[in-house]
Phi, psi and omega in degrees: 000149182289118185271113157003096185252169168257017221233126176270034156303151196225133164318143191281181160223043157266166197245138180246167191260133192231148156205160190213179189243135177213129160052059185071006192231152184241126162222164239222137170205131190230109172211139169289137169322316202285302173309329163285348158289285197314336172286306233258339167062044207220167175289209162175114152296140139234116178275127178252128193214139200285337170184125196324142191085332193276165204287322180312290194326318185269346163273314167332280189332305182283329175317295217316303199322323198259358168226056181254340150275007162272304190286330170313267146004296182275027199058046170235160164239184222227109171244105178293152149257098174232216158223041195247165171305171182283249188018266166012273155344319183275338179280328195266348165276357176277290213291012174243336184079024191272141183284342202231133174344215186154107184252167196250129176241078184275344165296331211040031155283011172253305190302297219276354172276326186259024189030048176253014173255122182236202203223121161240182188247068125340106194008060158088343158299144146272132162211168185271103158212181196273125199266113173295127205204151206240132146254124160239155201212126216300186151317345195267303214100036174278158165251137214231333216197136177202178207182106184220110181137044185243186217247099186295332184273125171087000165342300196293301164324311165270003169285314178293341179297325215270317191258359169271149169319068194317172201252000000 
């Protein structure tokens, strides 16, 4: 579950490549995160995941897809994060049905602004790779909830859990 965090990361305002699938068609938007809060006047997941298609990712990917009117509902909208290509993105959002934007950081300059390239252990290797990691951030770009190391099956669930109101 996404946790209360203490951590001042702030939306970056350099412009990143997003793509997304709308009726068969793939488009392409090169925007900062702080503008696409400020069109949608709505929250934003950002999700970091390490590479398109492998089995966490494609489960991650698809939950979001398949609760993407619940998090809507609760005012949020839902952004992948990897470093693989648009080209990449595009294949794995046609061959999954996925509902949700995708941005391509092949630069890693947004991982490297949410600090999410760590040193993992690979069979006994050190290697750099991207730590699968969940932000969330109110309507303002305040950052309210953050999560990194975390576990892609049932995720989603305790992110709405976590993010519905209590009564």
């Amino acid at each position: 579950m996404a946790k209360p965090t203490t951590e001042a990361i702030t939306l970056p305002d350099f412009p990143v490549t997003m793509v997304r699938e709308l009726d068969g068609n793939f488009i392409h938007d090169d925007l900062s995160l702080t503008e696409m809060l400020a069109h949608t006047g709505k929250g934003l997941i950002l999700y970091f995941y390490p590479k398109d298609d492998t089995p966490g990712c494609t489960t991650q990917a698809t939950d979001f897809t398949a609760n993407i009117n619940a998090f809507d509902n609760l005012g949020y909208d839902i952004v992948g994060v990897s470093r693989d290509s648009v080209d990449s993105h595009k294949k794995f959002l046609a061959k999954y049905e996925l509902q949700i934007p995708l941005i391509s950081d092949s630069d890693e300059k947004l991982c490297q602004h949410f600090d999410v390239i760590q040193e993992k252990n690979m069979y006994g290797k050190t290697t750099l790779g991207l730590v699968r990691s969940v932000f969330v951030f109110d309507k303002h770009g305040v950052l309210t909830h953050a999560q990194r190391n975390l576990r892609a099956a049932g995720y989603t669930d305790r992110l709405l859990s976590t993010l519905e109101p209590t009564s």
